[in-house]
Every structure is written in C-alpha cells, then in structure tokens.
C-alpha positions as CSV (number, residue, x, y, z in Angstrom):
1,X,-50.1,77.5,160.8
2,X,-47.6,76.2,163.8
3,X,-44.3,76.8,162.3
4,X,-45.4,80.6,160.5
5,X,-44.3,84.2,162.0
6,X,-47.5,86.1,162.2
7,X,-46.3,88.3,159.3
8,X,-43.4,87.6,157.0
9,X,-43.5,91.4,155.6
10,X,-40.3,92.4,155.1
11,X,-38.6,88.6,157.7
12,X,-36.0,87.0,156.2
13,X,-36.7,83.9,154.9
14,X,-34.0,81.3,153.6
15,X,-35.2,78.8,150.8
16,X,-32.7,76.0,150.5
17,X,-32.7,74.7,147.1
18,X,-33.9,76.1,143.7
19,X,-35.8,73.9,141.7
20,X,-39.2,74.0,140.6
21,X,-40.8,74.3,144.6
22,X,-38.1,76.3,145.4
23,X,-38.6,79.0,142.3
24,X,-42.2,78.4,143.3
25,X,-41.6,79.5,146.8
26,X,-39.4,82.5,145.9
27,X,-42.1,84.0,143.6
28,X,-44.8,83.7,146.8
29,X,-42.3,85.1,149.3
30,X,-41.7,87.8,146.5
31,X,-45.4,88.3,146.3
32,X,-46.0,88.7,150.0
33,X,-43.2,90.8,150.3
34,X,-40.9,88.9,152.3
35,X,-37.1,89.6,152.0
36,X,-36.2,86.1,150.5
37,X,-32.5,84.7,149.6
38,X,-31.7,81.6,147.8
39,X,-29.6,79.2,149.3
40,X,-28.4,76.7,146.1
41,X,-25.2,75.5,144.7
42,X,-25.7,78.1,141.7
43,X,-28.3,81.1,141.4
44,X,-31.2,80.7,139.5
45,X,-31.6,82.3,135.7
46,X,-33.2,85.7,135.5
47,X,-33.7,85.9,139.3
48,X,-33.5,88.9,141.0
49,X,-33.4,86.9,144.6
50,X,-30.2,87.9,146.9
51,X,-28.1,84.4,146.3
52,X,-25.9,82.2,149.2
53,X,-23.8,79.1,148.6
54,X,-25.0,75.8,150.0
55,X,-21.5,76.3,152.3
56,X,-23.9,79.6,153.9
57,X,-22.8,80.3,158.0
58,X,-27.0,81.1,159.0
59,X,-25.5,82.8,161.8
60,X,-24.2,85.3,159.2
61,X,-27.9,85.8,158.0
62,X,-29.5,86.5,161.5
63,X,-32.2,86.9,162.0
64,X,-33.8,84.6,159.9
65,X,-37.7,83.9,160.4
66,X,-38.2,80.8,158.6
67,X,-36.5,78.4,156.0
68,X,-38.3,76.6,153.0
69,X,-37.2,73.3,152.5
70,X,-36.9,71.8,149.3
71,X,-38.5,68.1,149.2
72,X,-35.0,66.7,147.3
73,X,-32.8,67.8,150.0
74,X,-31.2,65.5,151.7
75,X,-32.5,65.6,155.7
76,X,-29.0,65.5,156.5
77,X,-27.9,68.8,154.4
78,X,-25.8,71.2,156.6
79,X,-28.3,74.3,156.5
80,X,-30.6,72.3,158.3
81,X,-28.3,71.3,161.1
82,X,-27.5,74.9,161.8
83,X,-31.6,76.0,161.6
84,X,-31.4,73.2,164.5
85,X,-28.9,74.7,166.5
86,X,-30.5,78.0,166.4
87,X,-34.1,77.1,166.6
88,X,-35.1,78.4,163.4
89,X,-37.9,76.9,161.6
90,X,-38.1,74.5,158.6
91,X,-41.5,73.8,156.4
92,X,-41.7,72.9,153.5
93,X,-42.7,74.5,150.1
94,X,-46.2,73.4,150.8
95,X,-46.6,74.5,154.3
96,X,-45.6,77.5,153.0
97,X,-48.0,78.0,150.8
98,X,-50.9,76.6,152.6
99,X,-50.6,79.8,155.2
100,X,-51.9,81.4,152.5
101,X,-54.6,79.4,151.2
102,X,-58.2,79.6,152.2
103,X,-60.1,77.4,149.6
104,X,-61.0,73.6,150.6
105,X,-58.2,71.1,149.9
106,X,-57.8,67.2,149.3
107,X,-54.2,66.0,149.5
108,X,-53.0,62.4,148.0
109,X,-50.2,60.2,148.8
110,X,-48.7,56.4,148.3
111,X,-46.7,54.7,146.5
112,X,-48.5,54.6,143.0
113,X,-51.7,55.9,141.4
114,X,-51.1,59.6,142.9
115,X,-50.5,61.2,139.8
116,X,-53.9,59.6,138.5
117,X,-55.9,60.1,141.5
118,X,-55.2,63.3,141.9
119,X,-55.9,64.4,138.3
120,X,-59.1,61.9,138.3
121,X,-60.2,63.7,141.4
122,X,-59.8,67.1,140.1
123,X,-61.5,66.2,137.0
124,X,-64.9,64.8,139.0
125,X,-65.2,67.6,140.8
126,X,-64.7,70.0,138.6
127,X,-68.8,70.5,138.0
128,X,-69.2,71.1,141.7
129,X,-66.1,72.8,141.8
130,X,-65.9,75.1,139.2
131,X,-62.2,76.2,138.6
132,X,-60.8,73.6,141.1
133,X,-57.0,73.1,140.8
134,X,-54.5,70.2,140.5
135,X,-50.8,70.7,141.8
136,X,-48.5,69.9,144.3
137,X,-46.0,67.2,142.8
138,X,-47.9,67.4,139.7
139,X,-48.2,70.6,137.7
140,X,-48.0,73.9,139.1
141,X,-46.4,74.0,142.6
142,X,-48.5,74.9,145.0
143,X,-47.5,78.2,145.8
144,X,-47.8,79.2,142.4
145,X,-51.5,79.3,143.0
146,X,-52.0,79.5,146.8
147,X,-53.1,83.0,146.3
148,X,-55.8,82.8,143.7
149,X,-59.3,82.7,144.6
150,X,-60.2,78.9,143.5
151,X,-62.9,76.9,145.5
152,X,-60.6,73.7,146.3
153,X,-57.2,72.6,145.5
154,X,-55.9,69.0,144.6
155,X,-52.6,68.3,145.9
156,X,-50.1,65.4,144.6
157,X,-48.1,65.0,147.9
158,X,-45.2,63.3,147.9
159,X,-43.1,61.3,151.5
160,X,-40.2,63.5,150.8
161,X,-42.7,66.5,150.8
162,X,-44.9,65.4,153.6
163,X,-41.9,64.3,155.9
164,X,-41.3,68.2,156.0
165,X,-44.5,69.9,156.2
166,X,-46.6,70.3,159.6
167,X,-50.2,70.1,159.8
168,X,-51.4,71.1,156.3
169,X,-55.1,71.0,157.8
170,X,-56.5,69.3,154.6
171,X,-60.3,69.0,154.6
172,X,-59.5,65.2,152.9
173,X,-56.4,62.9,152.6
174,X,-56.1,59.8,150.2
175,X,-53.1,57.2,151.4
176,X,-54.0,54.8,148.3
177,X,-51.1,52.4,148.9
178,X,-48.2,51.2,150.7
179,X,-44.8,49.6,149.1
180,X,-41.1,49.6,149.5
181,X,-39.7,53.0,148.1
182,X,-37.5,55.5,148.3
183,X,-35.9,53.8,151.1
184,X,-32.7,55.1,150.2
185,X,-34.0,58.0,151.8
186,X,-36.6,56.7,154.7
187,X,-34.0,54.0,155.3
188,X,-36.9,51.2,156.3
189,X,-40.6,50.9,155.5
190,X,-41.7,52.3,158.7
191,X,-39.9,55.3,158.2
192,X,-41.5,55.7,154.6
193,X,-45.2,54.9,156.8
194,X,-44.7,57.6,158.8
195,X,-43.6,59.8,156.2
196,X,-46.8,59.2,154.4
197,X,-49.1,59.6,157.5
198,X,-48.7,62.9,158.0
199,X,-51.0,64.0,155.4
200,X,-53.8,62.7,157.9
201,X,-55.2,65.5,160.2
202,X,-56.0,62.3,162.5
203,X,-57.5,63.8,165.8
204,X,-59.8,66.0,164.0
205,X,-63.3,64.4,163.4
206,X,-63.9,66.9,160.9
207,X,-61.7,65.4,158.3
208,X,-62.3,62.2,156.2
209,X,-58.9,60.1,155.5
210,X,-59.5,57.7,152.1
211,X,-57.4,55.0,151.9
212,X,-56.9,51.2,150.9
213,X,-59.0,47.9,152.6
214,X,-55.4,46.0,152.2
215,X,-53.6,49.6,154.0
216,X,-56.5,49.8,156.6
217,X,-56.5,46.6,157.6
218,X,-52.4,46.3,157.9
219,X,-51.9,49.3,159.4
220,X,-53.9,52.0,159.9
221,X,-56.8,50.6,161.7
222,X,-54.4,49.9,164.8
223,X,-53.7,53.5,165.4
224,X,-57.1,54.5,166.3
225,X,-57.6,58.2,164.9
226,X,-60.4,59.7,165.5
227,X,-61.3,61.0,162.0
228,X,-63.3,59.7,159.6
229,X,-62.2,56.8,157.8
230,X,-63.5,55.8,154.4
231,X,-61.9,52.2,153.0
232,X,-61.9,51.3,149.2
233,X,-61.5,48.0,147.9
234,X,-63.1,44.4,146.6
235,X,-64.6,43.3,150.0
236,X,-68.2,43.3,150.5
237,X,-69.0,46.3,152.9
238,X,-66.0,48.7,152.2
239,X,-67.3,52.3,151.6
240,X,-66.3,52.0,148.0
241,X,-66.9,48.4,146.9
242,X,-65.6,47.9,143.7
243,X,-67.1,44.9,141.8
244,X,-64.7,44.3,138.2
245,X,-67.1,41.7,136.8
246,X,-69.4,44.5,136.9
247,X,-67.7,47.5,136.7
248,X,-69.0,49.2,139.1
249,X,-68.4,51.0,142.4
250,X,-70.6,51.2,145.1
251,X,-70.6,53.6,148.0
252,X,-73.6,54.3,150.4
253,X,-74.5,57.4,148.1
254,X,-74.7,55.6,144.9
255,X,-73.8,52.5,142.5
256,X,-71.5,54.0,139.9
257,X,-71.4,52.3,136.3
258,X,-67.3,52.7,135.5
259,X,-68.1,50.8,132.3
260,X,-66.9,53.7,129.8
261,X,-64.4,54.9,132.5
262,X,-61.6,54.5,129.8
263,X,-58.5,53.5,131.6
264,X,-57.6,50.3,131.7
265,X,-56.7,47.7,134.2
266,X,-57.8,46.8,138.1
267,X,-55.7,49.4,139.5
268,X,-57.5,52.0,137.3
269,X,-60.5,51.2,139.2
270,X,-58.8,51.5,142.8
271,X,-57.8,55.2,141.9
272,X,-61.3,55.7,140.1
273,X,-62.9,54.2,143.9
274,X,-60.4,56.6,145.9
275,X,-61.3,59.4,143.6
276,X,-64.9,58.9,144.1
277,X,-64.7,58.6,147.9
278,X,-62.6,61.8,148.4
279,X,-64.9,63.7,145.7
280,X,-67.9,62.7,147.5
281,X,-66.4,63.6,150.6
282,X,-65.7,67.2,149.8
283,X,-69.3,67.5,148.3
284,X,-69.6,66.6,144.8
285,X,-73.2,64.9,143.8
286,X,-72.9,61.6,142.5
287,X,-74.8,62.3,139.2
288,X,-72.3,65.1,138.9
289,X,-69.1,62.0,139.7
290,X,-71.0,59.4,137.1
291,X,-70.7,61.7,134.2
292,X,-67.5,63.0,134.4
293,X,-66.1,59.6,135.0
294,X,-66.6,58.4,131.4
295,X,-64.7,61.6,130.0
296,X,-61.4,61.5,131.8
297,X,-58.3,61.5,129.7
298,X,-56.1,60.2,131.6
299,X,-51.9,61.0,131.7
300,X,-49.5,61.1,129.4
301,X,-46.9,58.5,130.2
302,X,-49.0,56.2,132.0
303,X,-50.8,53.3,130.8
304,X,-50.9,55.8,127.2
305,X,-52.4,54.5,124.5
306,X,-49.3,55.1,122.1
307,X,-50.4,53.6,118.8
308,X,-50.2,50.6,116.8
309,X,-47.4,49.6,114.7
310,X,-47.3,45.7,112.8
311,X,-50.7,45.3,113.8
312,X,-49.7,45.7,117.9
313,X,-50.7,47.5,120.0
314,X,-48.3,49.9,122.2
315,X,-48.6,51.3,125.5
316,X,-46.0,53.9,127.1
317,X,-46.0,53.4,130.9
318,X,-43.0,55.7,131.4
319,X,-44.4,56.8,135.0
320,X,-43.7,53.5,136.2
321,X,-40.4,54.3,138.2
322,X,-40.4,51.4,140.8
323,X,-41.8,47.5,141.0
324,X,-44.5,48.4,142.7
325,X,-45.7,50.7,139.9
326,X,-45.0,47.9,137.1
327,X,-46.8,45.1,138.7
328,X,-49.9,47.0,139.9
329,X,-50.6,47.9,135.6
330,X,-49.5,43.9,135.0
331,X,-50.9,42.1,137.0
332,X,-54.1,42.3,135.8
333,X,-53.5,42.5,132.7
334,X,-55.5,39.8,130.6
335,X,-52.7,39.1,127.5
336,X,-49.7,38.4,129.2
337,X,-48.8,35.3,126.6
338,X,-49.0,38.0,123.8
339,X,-47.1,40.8,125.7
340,X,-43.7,42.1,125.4
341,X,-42.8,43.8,128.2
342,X,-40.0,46.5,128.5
343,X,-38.1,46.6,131.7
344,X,-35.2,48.8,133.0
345,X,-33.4,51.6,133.9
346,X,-31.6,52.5,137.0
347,X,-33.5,49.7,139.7
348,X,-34.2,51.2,143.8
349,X,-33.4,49.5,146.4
350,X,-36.8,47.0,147.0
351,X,-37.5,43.4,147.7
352,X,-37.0,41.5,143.4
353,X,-39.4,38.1,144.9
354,X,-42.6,40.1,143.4
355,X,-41.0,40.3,140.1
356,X,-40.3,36.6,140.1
357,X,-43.7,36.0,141.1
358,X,-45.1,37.9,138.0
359,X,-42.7,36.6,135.6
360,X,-43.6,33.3,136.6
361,X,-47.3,34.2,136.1
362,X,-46.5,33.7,132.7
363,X,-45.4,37.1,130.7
364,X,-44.7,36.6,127.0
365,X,-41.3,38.6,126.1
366,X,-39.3,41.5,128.1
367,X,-36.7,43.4,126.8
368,X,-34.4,44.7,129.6
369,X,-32.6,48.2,129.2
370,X,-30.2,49.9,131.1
371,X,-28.2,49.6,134.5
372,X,-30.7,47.5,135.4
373,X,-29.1,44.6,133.8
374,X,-26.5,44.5,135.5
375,X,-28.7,43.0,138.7
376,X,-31.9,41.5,137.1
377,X,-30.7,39.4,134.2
378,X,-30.0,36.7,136.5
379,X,-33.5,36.6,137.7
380,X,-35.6,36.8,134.2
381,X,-33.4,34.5,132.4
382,X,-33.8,31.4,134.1
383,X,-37.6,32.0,134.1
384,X,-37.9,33.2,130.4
385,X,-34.6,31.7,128.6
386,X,-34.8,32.7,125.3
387,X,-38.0,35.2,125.8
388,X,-35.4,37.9,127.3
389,X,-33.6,40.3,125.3
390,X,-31.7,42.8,126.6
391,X,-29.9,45.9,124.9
392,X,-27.6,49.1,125.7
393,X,-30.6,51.0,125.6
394,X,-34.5,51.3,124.1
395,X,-33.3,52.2,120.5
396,X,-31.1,49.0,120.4
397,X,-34.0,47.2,122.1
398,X,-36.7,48.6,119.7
399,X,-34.4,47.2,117.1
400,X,-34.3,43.8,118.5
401,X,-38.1,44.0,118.7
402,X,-38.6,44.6,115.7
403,X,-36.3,41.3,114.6
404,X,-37.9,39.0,116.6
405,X,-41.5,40.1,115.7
406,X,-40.6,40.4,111.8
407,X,-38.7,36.8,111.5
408,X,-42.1,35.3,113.6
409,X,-40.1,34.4,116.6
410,X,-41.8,36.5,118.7
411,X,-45.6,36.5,118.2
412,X,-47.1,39.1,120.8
413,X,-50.2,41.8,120.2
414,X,-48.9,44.2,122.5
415,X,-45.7,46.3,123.9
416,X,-45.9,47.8,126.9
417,X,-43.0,49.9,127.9
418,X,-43.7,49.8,131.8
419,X,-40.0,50.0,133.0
420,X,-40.3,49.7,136.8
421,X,-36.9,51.9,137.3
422,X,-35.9,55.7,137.8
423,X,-34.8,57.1,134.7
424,X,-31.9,58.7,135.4
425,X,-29.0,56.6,134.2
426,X,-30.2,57.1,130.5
427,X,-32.7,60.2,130.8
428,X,-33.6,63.0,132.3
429,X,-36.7,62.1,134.0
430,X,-40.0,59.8,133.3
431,X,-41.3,62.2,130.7
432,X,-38.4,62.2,128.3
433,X,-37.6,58.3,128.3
434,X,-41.7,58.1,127.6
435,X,-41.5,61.1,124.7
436,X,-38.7,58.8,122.9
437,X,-40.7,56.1,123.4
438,X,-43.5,57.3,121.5
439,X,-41.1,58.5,118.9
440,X,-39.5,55.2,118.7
441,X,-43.4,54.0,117.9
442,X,-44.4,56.4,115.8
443,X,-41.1,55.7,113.5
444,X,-41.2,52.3,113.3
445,X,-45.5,52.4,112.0
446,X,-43.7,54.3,109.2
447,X,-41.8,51.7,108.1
448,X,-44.9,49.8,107.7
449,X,-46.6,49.5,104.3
C-alpha cells in the first residue's frame, strides 16, 4: 500500500482517537507487533496501550512510522498539522487494515442505503462465498478481521472514512447515491463528491464501479475512468433495469423475480439492483443471487416492521439521520393519507425545499420531536395546520398519538418513525432512539384489550 513502511515490527505508530476504529486498530497493531500509543483525550478501559494527550508534541515521539486516523476527527485536529510538518503519514483505520488483507473485497458508499447494501450484498453472496464478511462502518471494524482467512469482505465505507484512506484497491465499489450531508464537515457538495470518489480504483480496468443512472448521468460519466462501469436504475438499457410494476431486475446475466424480496418500498429495490450488480460482479451465479434474495432479513432500525398496536401498523426507521434518508423510504410510500409520520431530532445543515415538496404530496399526520422544532415548525405548519403535533420528546409525542388516534381525530393505519435528524440532542445514537421506540410500541399494544 502507498502510505505503509514495509514492516511495522516493532515502528511506532500513533493512533489518534479511541473509539471503536481506533480500539480496532490498536488490537491489529498489537497483533502485528507494532509499538502502538494512543493519542485521545482519556485512555481507553483495560488497555494496556502507552497513552498521550490530544495536546502530544510528535516531535517528542520521533520517530514515528505512521499515524491511524480516526474517521470522527476533525481534518483540522492539531496532531495532524504536526504529521504535516514532519512528513509523517496519515491512513486511515481502513487503509490500515487492508495492508493486511488478501481476500476479494467490495466497498459501498453514498448518502443512504449503505448499511442495507452492504448487508444485502453480503447476504447474496454468501453461497458463493462461504464465510464472506460484512464490516467497515457497520459491525466489526475492519481490522478486527483483516487477518482471518475469509474469501471476500463487504465494507460499509463512510466520506469521513474514505476522505482519509489512499487507494484501498477494492476489486468492486458501489457509490449508490449522492445528497447534501455532512457538510458541516465537507463544507460544500463537491467536497462531499470527492470524498466519496475515492472508493473508485478509476484507472484500473480491472475493477467494476456500481453506481446510480441519476449519479452517472450527473456526474460521473464526465470524468471518464477507465474502469468498468455498471449503472442501476428505471431506464430501459441500464445494466440493472429495475421494472417495479413487475418486480423484477434485469441485468444481461439474468431477469431476477424480487417479488418475495421482503423489504419494502422503491429504494429497497435500488439497494437490491446495486447488490445484485456488485454480487455478480465478484462472481456469484445468478440462481445462487435469486434465492437468497427472498430470505434477507433486513436491519434493525430501518424500515423495521415494529408491530401493530390499535389495529396500525408501526414501522421504526431510526437509521434515517438526514432528509435525504426520510424521503427516499416516503416517497414511495403508497398510504401517505393514512400515515403519521414522526419527524425530528437535531436537523444538518441541507437544503428544507424537498421536505416541502413531500409534505405537500399529501402526508397524513407528523409529530415533530426535538431541536428540530425550533427550525421546521414554520415549514409543516402552514402545509398541515392542525395535522402537526409536536412534543418535548417521542414519549410526550407517543402520548399525543395516542389522543388523537383514540378520540377519532386522527384516522391513520400506519406510524412510521422515520425522523430524518441525528440523534444526538435526545440520544445517544440511531440505535437507542429506535430501541425506545419499539418499547414505546410494544407498551402501548398492552394497553390494548
């Protein structure tokens, strides 16, 4: 790899942050018997690593072979401006432990539908594949099973990941979409492009980029890479042609029937396209792809079937952390009249004209939670009047629910908890706002006689 030492036996080697990657990359180093410290603002529980304050002089440590970058550090930390000043080099978690890799490996990235994909595509290769792996920025880190002997690896990859990895040599790369995000970070959408790009290995005609009609057509098409380029989408001669009157998916090595592929909703079917592309790609045999496709479980937290309760239907979208996320579920959905729809939480910085554009479409009820509030009140209430509710947080709001649907003002057959914000202002992350959700659920079909 172009930023590795030919040996890290016994090189220092500096890892800047120590969450999960960073643990992740300390046990490798560990493993391969480099003499690792831990650079974090406290030292990690039950760690035996030699620990340094984020306030570290590198010059102090020299010489130092590499540094590991955790993806949540800011690019403007003050480690890093001294590893630029003295020319030492920075990769990521992932670079790190693709040195050490030597199975086959298919990376995904956008802005939604990675988690999915990447799962999805694990799971229909898994007969070709026996043993192959998910991870990255979903599961295990990647270096916490870089070393094993597994056939092919399935890497969630993330723009604050990718922006600091190198070549990662990926044998297939998924872009599946492109919308305003993190841009507190990337500061503009061009920035966040690039970001995302470098998952491509794009002068090598050996590997096969799967992406988006809509992505390819925008954007990628006018950089002319010379790898291989397979396009999903709803037009007539994409490689994956996907047909939703049908159900079906057709690429040029067979016509898939996704009519008991159980998730629901269009976008279900551009992750089950992408997956099928970049499955075929790395070898799997379509009769293989067409039965596991009907078996897939999908993930907790999005688009979850979370019971019934009053004779409607729930669904916990908790994943959905940004707009983009919320309206690519919604917008196909075929019940908006009878949906209630809870929004909120701590809102990112992206364009609010698409959420006007949906609400307008014609959405039933929304309950709006959290900071939030405080910025898109204004916009749902003069489309919805008296069909917004908002609340503290979703306890309050599950009790207002509950009012409206048991005094008959509200008449809806489904909730869908699909807040389209970061969690953080009321949670810990995605997972735990979801888990209370389905608590919330499960308590009130209790009540229930």
């Amino acid at each position: 790899m172009k930023n590795f030492p030919t040996s890290l036996l016994g090189q220092r080697v500096v890892v800047l942050g120590g969450g999960v990657s960073g643990t992740a990359a300390l046990r490798l180093l560990k493993e391969r018997q480099a003499n690792a410290v831990l650079c974090n603002s406290q030292p990690v529980p039950d760690s035996d690593v030699p620990f340094v304050g984020e306030d570290v002089i590198l010059a102090d440590l020299l010489p130092i072979a590499l540094i590991v970058k955790s993806p949540g550090i800011s690019p403007s930390h003050s480690v890093l401006s001294q590893a630029s000043s003295l020319a030492i080099p920075v990769v990521s978690e992932v670079e790190l432990a693709r040195a050490f890799y030597s199975g086959k490996l298919i990376g995904v990235t956008g802005t939604d539908g990675k988690s999915t994909t990447t799962s999805l595509s694990t799971h229909l290769v898994s007969s070709d594949f026996p043993g192959a792996t998910a991870g990255g920025n979903i599961g295990l880190a990647f270096s916490d099973f870089c070393l094993k002997p597994i056939p092919l690896a399935v890497l969630e990859l993330s723009s604050y990941q990718l922006e600091d990895s190198g070549p990662l040599e990926l044998n297939v790369s998924v872009i599946l979409n492109l919308a305003s995000d993190h841009l507190e970070r990337h500061k503009n959408l061009d920035n966040y492009f690039a970001a995302k790009t470098r998952i491509v290995d794009s002068s090598n005609s050996q590997h096969t980029l799967v992406t988006s009609s809509k992505l390819y057509r925008e954007r990628i098409q006018k950089l002319g890479w010379s790898c291989k380029i397979l396009v999903f989408g709803r037009e007539v001669g994409n490689d994956a042609f996907i047909s939703e009157e049908d159900r079906t998916i057709k690429t040029a090595k067979s016509v898939y029937d996704a009519k008991n592929f159980p998730l629901p909703g269009g976008h279900n079917l551009d992750n089950l396209a992408a997956s099928i592309l970049a499955a075929e790609a790395i070898g799997a045999k379509p009769e293989n792809i067409q039965t596991l496709l009907g078996t897939f479980k999908g993930l907790p937290h999005r688009f979850q079937n979370a019971g019934k309760a009053a004779g409607i239907s729930f669904i916990n979208d908790s994943k959905s952390t940004n707009l983009h996320s919320m309206l690519a579920g919604l917008n196909t959905w075929k019940d908006k009249k009878g949906t209630f729809l809870i929004l909120g939480g701590r809102p990112k910085a992206e364009p609010l004209e698409p959420l006007r554009d949906f609400l307008n479409s014609g959405i039933g009820w929304v309950l709006l939670i959290g900071e939030a509030r405080a910025t898109w009140e204004s916009i749902i209430s003069p489309i919805l009047g008296s069909h917004l509710i908002t609340a503290n947080n979703l306890e309050e709001g599950f009790a207002e629910i509950k009012t409206a649907v048991r005094s008959g003002r509200a008449r809806v057959s489904s909730v869908i908890f699909s807040p389209a914000c970061a969690s953080f202002d009321l949670y810990k992350n995605f997972e735990e706002r979801g888990e209370h959700f389905l608590r919330l659920v499960s308590d009130w079909s209790k009540e229930e006689p």
